[in-house]
C-alpha positions in Angstrom: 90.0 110.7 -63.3 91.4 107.5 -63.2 93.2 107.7 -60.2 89.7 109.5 -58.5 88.2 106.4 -59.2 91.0 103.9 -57.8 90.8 105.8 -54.9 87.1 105.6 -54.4 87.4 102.1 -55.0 90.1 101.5 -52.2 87.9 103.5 -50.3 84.6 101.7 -51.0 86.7 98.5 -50.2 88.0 99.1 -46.6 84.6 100.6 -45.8 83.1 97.2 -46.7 86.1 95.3 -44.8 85.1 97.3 -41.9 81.6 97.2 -41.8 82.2 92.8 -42.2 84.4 93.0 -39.3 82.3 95.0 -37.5 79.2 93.0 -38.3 81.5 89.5 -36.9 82.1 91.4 -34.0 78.7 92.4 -32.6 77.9 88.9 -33.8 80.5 87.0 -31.7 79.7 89.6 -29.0 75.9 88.5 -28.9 76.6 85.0 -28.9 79.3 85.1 -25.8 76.6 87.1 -23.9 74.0 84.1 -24.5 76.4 81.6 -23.6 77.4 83.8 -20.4 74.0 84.3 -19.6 73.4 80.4 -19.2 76.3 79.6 -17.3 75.8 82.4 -15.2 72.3 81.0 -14.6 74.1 77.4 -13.9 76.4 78.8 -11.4 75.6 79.3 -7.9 75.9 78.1 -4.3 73.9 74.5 -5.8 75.0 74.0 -9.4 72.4 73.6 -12.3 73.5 71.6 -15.6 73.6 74.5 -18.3 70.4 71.9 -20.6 68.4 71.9 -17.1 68.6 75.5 -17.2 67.4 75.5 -20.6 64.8 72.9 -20.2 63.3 75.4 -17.3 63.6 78.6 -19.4 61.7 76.9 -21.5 59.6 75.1 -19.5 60.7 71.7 -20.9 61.6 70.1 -17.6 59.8 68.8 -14.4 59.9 71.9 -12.7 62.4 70.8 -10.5 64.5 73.8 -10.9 61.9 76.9 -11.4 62.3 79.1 -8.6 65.7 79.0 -8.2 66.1 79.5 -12.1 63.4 81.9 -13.0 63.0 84.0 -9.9 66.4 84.0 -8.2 69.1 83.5 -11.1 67.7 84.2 -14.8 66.5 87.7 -13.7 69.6 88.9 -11.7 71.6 87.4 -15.0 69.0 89.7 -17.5 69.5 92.8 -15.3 73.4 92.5 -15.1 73.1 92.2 -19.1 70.7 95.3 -19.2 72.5 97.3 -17.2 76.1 97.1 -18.1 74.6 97.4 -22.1 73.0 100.5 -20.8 76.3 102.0 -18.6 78.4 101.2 -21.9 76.3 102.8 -24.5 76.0 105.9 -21.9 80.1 106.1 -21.9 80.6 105.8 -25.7 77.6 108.5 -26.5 79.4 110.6 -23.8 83.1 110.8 -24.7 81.8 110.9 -28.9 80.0 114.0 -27.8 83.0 115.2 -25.9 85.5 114.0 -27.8 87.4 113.0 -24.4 88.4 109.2 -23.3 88.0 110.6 -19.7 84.3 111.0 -19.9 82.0 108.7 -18.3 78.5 108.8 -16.5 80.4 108.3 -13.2 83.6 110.3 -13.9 81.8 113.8 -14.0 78.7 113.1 -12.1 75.6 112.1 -13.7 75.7 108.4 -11.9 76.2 110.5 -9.3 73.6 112.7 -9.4 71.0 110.1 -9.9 72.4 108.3 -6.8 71.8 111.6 -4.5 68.0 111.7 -6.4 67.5 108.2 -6.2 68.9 108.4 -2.0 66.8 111.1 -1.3 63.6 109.4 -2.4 64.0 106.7 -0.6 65.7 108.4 2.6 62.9 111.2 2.4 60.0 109.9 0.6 60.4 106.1 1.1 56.4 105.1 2.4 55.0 108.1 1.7 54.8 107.1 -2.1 55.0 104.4 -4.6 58.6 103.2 -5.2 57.9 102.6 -8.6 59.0 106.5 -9.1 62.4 105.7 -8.0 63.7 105.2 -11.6 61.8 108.7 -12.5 63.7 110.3 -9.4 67.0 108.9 -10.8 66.6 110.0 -14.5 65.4 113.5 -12.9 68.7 113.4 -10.8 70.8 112.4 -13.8 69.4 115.3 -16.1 69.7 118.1 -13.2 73.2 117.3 -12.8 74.2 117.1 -16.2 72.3 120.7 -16.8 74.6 121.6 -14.1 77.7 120.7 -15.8 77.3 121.7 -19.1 76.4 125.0 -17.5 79.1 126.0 -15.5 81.3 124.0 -18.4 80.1 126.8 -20.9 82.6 129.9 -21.3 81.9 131.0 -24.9 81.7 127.2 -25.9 82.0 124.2 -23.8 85.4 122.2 -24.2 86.2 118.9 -23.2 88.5 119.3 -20.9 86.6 122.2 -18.8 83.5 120.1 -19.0 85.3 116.8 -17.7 87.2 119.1 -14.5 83.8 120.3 -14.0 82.1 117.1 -14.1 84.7 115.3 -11.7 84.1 118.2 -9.0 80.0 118.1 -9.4 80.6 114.2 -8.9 82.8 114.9 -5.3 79.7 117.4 -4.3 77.4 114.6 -5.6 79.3 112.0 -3.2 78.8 114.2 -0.3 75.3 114.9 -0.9 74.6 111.2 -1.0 76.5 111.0 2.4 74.4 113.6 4.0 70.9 111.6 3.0 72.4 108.7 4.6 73.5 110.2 7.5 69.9 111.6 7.9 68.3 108.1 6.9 67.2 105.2 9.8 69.8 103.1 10.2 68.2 100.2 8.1 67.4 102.6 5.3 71.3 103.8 5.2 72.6 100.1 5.4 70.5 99.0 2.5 71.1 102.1 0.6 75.3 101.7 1.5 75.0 98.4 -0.5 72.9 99.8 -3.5 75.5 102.7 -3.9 78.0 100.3 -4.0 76.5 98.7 -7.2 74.7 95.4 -6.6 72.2 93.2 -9.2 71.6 91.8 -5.3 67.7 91.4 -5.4 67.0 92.0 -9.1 63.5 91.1 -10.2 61.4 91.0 -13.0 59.8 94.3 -12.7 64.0 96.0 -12.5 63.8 94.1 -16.1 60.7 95.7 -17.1 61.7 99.2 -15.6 64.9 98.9 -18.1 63.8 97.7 -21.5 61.6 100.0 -22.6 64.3 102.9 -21.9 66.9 100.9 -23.8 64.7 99.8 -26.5 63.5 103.9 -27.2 66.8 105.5 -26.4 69.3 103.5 -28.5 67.7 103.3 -32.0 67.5 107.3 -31.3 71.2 107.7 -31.0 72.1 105.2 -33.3 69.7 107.8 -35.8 72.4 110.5 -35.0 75.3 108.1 -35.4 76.0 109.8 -38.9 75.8 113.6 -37.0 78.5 111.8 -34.0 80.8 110.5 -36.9 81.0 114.1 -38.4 81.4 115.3 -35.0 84.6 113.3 -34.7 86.4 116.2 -37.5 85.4 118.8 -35.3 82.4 121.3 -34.9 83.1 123.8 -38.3 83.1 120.7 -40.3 79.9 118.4 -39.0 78.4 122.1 -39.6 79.8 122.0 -43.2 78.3 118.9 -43.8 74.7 119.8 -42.7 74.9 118.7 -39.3 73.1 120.5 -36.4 75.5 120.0 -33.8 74.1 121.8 -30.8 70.8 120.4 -31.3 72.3 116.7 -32.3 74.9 116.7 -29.1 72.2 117.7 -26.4 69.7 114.9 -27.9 72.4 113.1 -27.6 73.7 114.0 -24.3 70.5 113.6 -23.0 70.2 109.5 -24.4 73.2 109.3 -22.4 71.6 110.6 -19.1 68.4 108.4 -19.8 70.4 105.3 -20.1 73.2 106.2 -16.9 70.0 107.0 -15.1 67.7 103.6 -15.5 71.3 102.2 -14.9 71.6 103.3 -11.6 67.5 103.1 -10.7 67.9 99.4 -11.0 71.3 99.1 -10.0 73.1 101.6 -8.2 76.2 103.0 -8.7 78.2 100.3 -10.5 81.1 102.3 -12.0 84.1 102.9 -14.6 82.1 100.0 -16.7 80.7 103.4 -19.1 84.7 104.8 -19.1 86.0 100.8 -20.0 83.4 99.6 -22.2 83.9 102.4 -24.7 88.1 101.4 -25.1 87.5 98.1 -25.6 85.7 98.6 -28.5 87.2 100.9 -30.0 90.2 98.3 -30.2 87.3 96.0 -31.6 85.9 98.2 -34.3 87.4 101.6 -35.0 85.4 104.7 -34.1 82.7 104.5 -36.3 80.2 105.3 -34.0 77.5 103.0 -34.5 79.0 99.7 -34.6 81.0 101.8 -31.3 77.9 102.3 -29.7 76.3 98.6 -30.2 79.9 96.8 -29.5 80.6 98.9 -26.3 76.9 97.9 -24.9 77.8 94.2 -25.6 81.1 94.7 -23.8 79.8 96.6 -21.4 77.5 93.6 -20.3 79.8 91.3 -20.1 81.9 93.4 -17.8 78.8 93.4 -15.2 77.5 90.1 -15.8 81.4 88.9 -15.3 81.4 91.2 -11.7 78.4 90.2 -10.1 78.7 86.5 -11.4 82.5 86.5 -9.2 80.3 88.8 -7.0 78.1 86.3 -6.1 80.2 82.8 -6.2 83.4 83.9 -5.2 82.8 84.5 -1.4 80.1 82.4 -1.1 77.9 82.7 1.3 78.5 86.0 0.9 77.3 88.3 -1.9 79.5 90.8 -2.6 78.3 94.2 -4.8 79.5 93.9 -8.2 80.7 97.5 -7.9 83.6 96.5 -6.0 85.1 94.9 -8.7 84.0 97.2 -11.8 86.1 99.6 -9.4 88.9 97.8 -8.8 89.6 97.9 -12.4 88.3 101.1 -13.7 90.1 103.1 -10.9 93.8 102.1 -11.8 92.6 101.8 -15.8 91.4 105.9 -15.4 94.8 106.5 -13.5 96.2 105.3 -16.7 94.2 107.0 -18.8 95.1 110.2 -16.9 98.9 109.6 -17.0 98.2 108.8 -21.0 96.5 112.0 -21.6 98.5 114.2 -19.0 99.5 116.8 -22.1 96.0 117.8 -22.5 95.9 119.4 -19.4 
């Protein structure tokens, strides 16, 4: 009995160590994202002093600085935040359900699929109807293809590895399908849509910002509800279902908070990818697998990744203005390669 009780108290004791570290984490997280969002705002082809830009946010200052703050900069910073939150909560929901570090949104098609929906409106239906249904189209897209995938994934059960092969071939179709709308688009329609595939915050407005928010603010307290069912998850299927867990129910729920978020994502966005397959890794190094600290840390990291991109995006080449996709992809390409080479024995 004694020794029960030392246990439990050892126990109690990391649990409370972790859940401190994890709490100083998402703290520090939050704070580096405000400070990033400011000198992000500050930076640009004409640099603004980081109180100025707080003087206009706040409307303390002359005015001098308003449209260039509050229209051009401050919204493209928001969206960059929003989205590569969004991307990163997508990727850690995905590969808990999974139980695969291969799985993103963009790895096995769902980004994809929302880009061939999201395309296709505009390619199609672009004048005939109101764009505001663009980010409907693209959540539409997402689910489709992720019905797809899980599917032709299922074969008495649905294992990781099938469902990842799967998802990697639905997102080559996906690609092709995309190419198909463009080649069938007007020329200016395919060029602007090339860019917005790429992934660009190019253009980002206050109505992107209002299109995203209220998808983030519904979908993640609803998955962090079912962080308990993802944690028991983690032991396998005969166990969460020991412990009262519904796990089909709980992982499409699940599955489908992670389409809503990839989806909005690339409404708003485009195609910015590998930031749902990074985001996920980094905090797990941060914070352990618990999966709701995971989920909130790897949405922090997640939009610092894009916020990082589209700032060098943006400044780097000036006067051009790169897609922030470019370089989200020029590190999650070789970073999945290794990730493929790490798990080759699974195969």
């Amino acid at each position: 009995m004694r020794k029960m009780l030392t246990f439990r108290s050892k126990k109690d004791a990391i649990s409370l160590q972790m859940e401190r570290k994890s709490l100083l984490v998402i703290v520090v997280l939050f704070v580096l994202s405000l400070v990033a969002a400011i000198v992000g705002t500050s930076i640009g082809s004409d640099y603004i002093s980081p109180l100025h830009v707080l003087q206009t946010i706040f409307k303390l200052g002359a005015g001098d600085y308003d449209f260039v703050v509050l229209t051009l900069r401050l919204p493209r910073v928001l969206l960059s935040l929003l989205v590569g939150a969004a991307l990163g909560m997508s990727g850690a929901i995905l590969q808990g359900i999974i139980r695969n570090p291969l799985a993103s949104p963009d790895v096995i098609g769902i980004t994809g699929g929302a880009a061939v929906a999201a395309v296709g409106f505009v390619s199609i239906l672009g004048g005939t109807i109101s764009i505001k249904l663009l980010p409907l189209f693209a959540i539409i897209g997402a689910l489709v293809t992720a019905l797809v995938i899980y599917v032709l994934a299922w074969k008495k059960g649905v294992t990781p590895i099938r469902l990842v092969l799967i998802g990697i071939g639905i997102s080559a179709i996906m690609g092709a399908g995309t190419t198909f709308m463009l080649i069938l688009s007007p020329f200016y329609t395919a060029g602007q849509a090339y860019i917005w595939l790429t992934g660009s915050i190019y253009g980002a407005s206050w109505l992107d910002i209002q299109t995203i928010l209220p998808v983030i603010f519904i979908v993640v307290p609803l998955a962090l509800w079912f962080a308990r069912s993802l944690n028991a998850q983690e032991f396998g299927d005969d166990v969460a279902t020991g412990l009262g867990v519904t796990v089909q129910w709980h992982r499409s729920l699940l599955l489908l908070c992670s389409v809503l978020l990839a989806g909005i994502a690339v409404a708003v966005a485009g195609t910015i990818g590998f930031v749902g397959l990074i985001a996920p890794h980094i905090a797990r190094k941060l914070v352990g697998r618990m999966f709701g600290s995971l989920l909130l840390v790897s949405g922090l990291v997640g939009a610092l990744l894009v916020l990082s991109a589209d700032l060098i995006a943006r400044t780097a080449f000036l006067p051009l203005d790169v897609p922030a996709g470019v370089f989200t992809a020029g590190i999650g390409a070789p970073f999945f390669l290794y990730l493929l080479f790490k798990n080759r024995n699974q195969f």
